[in-house]
MARKOLLO-66566 format. One record per residue (C-alpha): x, y, z; residue in three letters. Coordinates in steps of 0.05 Angstrom, whole numbers, padded with zeros to 5 digits, always signed. Layout:
# MARKOLLO-66566
XYZALA/...
This chain:
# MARKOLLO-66566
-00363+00297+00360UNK/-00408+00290+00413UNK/-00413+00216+00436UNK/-00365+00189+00400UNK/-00314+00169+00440UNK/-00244+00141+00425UNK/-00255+00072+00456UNK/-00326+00077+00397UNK/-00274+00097+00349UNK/-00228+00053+00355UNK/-00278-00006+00349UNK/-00312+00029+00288UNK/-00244+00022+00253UNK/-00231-00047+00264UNK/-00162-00037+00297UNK/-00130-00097+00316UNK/-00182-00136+00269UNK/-00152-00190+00219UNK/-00206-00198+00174UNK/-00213-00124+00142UNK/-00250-00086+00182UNK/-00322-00109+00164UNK/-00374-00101+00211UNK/-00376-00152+00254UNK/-00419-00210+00244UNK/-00423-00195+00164UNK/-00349-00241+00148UNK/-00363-00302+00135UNK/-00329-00357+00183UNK/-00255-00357+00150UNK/-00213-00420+00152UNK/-00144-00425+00190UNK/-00075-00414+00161UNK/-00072-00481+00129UNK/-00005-00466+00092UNK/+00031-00524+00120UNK/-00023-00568+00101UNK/-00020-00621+00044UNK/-00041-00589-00023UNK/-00111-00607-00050UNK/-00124-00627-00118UNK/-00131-00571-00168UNK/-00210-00558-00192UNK/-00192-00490-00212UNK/-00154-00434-00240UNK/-00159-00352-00216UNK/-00112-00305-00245UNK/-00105-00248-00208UNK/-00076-00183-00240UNK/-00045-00130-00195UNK/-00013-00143-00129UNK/-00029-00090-00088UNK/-00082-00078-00032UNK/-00145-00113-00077UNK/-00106-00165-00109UNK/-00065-00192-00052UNK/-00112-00192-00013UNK/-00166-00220-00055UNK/-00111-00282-00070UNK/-00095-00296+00000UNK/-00167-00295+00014UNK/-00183-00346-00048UNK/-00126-00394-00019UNK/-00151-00395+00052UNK/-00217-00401+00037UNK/-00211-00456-00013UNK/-00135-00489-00021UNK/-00161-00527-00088UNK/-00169-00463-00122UNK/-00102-00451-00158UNK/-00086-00374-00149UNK/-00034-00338-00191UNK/-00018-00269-00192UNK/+00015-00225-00244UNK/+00055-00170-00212UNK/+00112-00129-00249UNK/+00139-00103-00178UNK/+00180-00147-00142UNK/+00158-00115-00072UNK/+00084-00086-00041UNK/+00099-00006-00033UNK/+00042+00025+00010UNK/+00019+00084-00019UNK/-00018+00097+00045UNK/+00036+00136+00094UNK/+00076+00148+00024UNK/+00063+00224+00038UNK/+00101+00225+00103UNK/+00167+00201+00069UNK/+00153+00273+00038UNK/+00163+00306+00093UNK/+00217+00260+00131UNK/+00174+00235+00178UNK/+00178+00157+00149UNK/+00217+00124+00098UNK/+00202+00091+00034UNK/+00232+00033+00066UNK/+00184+00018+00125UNK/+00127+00022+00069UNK/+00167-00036+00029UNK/+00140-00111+00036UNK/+00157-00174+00004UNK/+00103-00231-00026UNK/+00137-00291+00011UNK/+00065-00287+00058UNK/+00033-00301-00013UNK/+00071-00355-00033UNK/+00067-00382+00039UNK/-00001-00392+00025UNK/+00011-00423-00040UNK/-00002-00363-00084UNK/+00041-00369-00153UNK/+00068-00303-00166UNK/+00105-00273-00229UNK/+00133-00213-00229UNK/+00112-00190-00295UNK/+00055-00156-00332UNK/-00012-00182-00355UNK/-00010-00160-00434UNK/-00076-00179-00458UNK/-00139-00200-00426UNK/-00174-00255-00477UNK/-00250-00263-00450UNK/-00272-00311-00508UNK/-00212-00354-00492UNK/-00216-00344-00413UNK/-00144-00334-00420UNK/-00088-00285-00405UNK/-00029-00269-00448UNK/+00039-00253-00411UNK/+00101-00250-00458UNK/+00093-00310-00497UNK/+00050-00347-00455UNK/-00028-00357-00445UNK/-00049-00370-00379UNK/-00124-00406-00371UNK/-00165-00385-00323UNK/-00246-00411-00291UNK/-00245-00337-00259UNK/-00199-00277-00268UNK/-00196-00223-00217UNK/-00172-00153-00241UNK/-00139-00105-00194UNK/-00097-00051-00246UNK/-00097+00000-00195UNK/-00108+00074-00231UNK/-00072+00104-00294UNK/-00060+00173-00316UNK/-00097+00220-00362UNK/-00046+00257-00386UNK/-00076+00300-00443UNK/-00121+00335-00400UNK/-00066+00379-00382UNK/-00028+00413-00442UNK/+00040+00406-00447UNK/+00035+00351-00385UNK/+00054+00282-00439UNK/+00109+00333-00473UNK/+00143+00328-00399UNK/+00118+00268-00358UNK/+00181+00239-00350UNK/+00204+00297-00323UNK/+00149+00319-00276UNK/+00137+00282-00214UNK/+00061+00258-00194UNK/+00093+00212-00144UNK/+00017+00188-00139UNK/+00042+00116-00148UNK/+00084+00110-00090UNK/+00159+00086-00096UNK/+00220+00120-00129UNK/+00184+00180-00146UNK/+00167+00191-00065UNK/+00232+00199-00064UNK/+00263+00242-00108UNK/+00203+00288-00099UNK/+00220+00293-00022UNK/+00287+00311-00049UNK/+00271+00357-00093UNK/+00231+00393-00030UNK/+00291+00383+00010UNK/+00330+00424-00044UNK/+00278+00484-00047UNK/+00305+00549-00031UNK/+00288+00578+00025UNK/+00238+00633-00007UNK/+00220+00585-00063UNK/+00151+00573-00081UNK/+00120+00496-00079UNK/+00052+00482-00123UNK/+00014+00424-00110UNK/-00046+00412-00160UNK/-00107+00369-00145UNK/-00145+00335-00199UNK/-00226+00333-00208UNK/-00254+00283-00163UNK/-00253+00219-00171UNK/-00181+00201-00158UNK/-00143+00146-00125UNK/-00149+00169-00045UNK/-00188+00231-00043UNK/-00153+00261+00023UNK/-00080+00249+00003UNK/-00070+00304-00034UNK/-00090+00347+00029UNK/-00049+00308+00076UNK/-00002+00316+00022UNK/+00002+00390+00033UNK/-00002+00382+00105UNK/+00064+00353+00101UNK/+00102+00399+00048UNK/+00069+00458+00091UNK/+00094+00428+00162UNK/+00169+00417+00126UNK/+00173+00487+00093UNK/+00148+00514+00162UNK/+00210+00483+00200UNK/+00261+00485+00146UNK/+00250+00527+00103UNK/+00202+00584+00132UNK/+00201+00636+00076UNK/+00180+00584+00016UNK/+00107+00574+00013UNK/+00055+00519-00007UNK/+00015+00542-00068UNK/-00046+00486-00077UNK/-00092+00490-00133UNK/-00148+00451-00127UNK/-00193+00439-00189UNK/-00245+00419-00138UNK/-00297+00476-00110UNK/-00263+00450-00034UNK/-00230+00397-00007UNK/-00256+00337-00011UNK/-00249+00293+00036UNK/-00253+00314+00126UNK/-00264+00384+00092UNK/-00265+00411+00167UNK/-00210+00373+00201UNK/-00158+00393+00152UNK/-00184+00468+00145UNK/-00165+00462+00217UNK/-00104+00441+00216UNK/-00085+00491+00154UNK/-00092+00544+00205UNK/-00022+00526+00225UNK/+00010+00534+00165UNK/+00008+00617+00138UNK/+00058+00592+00087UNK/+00001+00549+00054UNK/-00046+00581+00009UNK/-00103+00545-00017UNK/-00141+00560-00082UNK/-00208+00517-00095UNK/-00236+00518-00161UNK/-00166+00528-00193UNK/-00159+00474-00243UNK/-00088+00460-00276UNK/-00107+00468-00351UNK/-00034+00486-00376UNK/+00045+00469-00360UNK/+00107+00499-00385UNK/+00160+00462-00361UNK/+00213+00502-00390UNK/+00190+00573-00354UNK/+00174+00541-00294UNK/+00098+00558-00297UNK/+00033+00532-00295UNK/-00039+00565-00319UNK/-00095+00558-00287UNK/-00171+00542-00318UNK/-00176+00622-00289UNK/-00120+00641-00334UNK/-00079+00652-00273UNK/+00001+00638-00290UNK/+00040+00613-00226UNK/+00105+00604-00227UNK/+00143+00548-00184UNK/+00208+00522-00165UNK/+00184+00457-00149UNK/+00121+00426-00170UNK/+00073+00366-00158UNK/+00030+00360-00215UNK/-00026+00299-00195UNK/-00054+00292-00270UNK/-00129+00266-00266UNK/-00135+00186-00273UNK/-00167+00127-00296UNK/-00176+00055-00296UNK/-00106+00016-00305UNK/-00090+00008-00384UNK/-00104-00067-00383UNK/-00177-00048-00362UNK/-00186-00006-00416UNK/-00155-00055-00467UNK/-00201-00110-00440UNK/-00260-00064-00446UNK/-00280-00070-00370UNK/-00291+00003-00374UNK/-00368+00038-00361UNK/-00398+00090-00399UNK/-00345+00148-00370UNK/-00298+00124-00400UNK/-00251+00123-00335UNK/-00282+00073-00286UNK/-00306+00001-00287UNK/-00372-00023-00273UNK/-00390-00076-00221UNK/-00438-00119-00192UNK/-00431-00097-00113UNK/-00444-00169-00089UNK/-00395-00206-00132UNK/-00346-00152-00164UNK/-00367-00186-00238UNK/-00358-00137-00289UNK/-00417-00114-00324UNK/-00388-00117-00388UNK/-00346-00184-00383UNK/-00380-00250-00349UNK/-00327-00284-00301UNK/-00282-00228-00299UNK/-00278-00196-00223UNK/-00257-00115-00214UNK/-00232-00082-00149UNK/-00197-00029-00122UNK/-00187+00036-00141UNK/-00200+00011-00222UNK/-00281+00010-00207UNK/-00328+00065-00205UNK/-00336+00049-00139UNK/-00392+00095-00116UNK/-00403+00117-00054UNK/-00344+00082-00032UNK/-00276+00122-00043UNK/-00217+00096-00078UNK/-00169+00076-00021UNK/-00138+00015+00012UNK/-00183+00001+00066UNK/-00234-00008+00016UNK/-00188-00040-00042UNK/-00178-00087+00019UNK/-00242-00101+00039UNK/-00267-00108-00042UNK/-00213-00166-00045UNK/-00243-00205+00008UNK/-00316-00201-00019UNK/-00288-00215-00083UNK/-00251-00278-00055UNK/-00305-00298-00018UNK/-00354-00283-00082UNK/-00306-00325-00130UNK/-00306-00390-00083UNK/-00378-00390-00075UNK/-00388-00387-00153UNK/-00333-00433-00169UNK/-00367-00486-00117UNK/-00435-00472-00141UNK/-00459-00443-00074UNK/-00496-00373-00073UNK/-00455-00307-00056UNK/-00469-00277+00011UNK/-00484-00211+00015UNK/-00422-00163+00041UNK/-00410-00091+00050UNK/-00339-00060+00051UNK/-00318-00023+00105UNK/-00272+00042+00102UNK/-00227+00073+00153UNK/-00177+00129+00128UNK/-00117+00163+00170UNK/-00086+00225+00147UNK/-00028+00262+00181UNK/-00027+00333+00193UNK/+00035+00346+00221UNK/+00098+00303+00245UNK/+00061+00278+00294UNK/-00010+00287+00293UNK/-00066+00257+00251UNK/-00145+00260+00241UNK/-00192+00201+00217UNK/-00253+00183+00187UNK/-00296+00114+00193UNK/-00346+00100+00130UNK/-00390+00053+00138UNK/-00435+00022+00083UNK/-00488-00035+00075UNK/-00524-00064+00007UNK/-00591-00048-00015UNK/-00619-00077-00086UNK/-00536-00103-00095UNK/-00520-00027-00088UNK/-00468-00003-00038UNK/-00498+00047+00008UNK/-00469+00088+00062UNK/-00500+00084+00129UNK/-00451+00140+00168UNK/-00392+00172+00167UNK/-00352+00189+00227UNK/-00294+00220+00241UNK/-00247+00240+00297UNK/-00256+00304+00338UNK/-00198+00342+00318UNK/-00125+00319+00298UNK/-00091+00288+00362UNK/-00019+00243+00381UNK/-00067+00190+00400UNK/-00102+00179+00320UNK/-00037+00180+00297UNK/-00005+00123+00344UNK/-00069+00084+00332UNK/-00054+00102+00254UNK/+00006+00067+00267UNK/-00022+00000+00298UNK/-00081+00000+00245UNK/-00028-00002+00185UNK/+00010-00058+00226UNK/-00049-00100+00223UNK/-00080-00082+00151UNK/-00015-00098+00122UNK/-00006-00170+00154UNK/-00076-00180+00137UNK/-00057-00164+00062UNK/+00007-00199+00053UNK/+00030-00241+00112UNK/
């Protein structure tokens, strides 16, 4: 890409940065860790559903910014699993265990944490209900991640527990990498792709990059079938084509949407009426808004994403009740941690300023995504957005000049500091 350099590049995605990778300038002024200072006086009560990239963030962010805010978050999950790198533990290249983080930062910061599952959401009560208990709350953030639409496929409910989408990363990462590990050589691999939207639009393509580079070196007569039920890939459409070229034993069918499974013949059908069969198969069903969304009726007019005010993440639906991450419609933005990140720290900020009676900046997210082609390569892409009329809109997109050692070590270093400025 013509004058965009790597030093540009780097700086566009906010390497190194602690605070999110916001433009600069557009964060407000954040406080110090004051962990090991005396607690103030309680004036109010968040509840934060879902610990992963928005709500972890968004309930560090809520403690440092204002440590008389009590924070609590409801998290079944004892540890943070990154899905972003979860595809590499695919191929071998990284293990589930260097994705694997504990919440003693959290609690550090004086963030109450129990590991156990919001059951009800109770607007007219400005309550939650977990087991037997209600927990009050002046604010309530929501952060359910994404959920599965599993009639859309026939015969995909039947065998769910069964089939692997390994789409949520953790123990299924790793008994699908073993069941690619245990592929004949000569066997064939099928990788479907949902309709767009879907929780990190170029992982399913980085996805194949990795089966593809692992058949390739271990087991070079099994091939990579991909059905996409998208008319192309949808996310650095280019890079990746690139990359493919690499990979014979991948074949790549756009506009081939997964309408059918038979888990007992081995065999899926196609919205062409194609029948594949497979030895191994990752089926990624299409997906929604975490349950709890849906049960709180958070949920917009598709039935599958919630609605949001882009300055304050306030549901449209439910007054004083906050949604981000991958749950919200979202649009232009895409649903992946950089931006589940960055919607956490508006949020926080957002919540403070409402909760002290002070009026909400105005903040853009920020959005930089890696994927890895091979072992050792990677490509990149740097969104960046700004609000007009409280609507997020994107000013650029830019992305690397080809797939390179050098994206992939600074891959390495930007997950390094995303992750401490999540959790530590």
């Amino acid at each position: 890409m013509p004058g965009f350099s790597r030093r540009k590049f780097l700086k566009a995605s906010g390497i190194g940065l602690g605070l999110g990778f916001l433009a600069p300038g557009q964060f407000v002024a954040f406080a110090a860790d004051r962990s090991h200072e005396p607690a103030a006086r309680t004036k109010h009560r968040v509840i934060v559903i879902g610990g992963g990239w928005g709500g972890a963030t968004a309930a560090k962010y809520l403690r440092l910014l204002d440590r008389s805010i009590a924070v609590t978050v409801l998290e079944p999950n004892k540890q943070f699993v990154s899905c972003p790198f979860s595809n590499l533990v695919l191929s071998g290249v990284e293990s589930l265990k260097n994705l694997t983080h504990t919440y003693d930062g959290l609690r550090r910061h004086g963030v109450k944490i129990r590991h156990e599952a919001a059951a009800a959401i109770e607007p007219d009560q400005k309550r939650v209900r977990v087991g037997k208990d209600y927990l009050p709350y002046d604010r309530l953030v929501v952060s359910p991640g994404v959920d599965f639409l599993w009639e859309q496929v026939e015969g995909l409910e039947a065998a769910k527990d069964k089939l692997l989408h390994a789409w949520k990363a953790g123990p299924q990462t790793v008994q699908l990498a073993r069941q690619l590990q245990a592929i004949p050589d000569g066997g064939v691999f099928v990788l479907s792709v949902p309709l767009a939207a879907y929780r990190c639009p170029p992982g399913p393509y980085e996805r194949a990059c990795q089966i593809a580079w692992y058949l390739k070196t271990k087991k070079p007569r099994s091939k990579l079938i991909m059905l996409d039920a998208n008319k192309d890939i949808v996310s650095k459409a280019g890079l990746f084509k690139a990359a493919w070229k690499e990979y014979p034993n991948l074949e790549y069918q756009p506009a081939s949407k997964v309408e059918k499974i038979d888990a007992a013949s081995r065999e899926v059908t196609t919205d062409l009426g194609d029948k594949i069969k497979y030895d191994v198969i990752n089926l990624i069903p299409p997906q929604r808004a975490g349950d709890i969304a849906f049960e709180a009726d958070l949920v917009g007019a598709d039935k599958r994403w919630c609605e949001v005010n882009h300055m304050t993440y306030e549901s449209v639906k439910q007054k004083e009740i906050h949604v981000i991450g991958d749950a919200t419609i979202g649009l232009p933005v895409p649903k992946s941690g950089n931006i589940a990140n960055s919607m956490g720290k508006i949020c926080a900020v957002a919540v403070a300023h409402l909760l002290n009676g002070k009026e909400v900046p105005a903040m853009a997210p920020g959005n930089t995504c890696y994927s890895w082609v091979n072992n050792r390569e990677a490509i990149a892409i740097v969104n960046t957005y700004k609000l007009e009329n409280e609507k997020v809109v994107q000013i650029e997109a830019k992305v690397t000049p080809g797939q390179s050692v050098a994206v992939a070590q600074n891959s390495l270093s930007w997950r390094a500091s995303i992750w401490n400025d999540v959790l530590a």
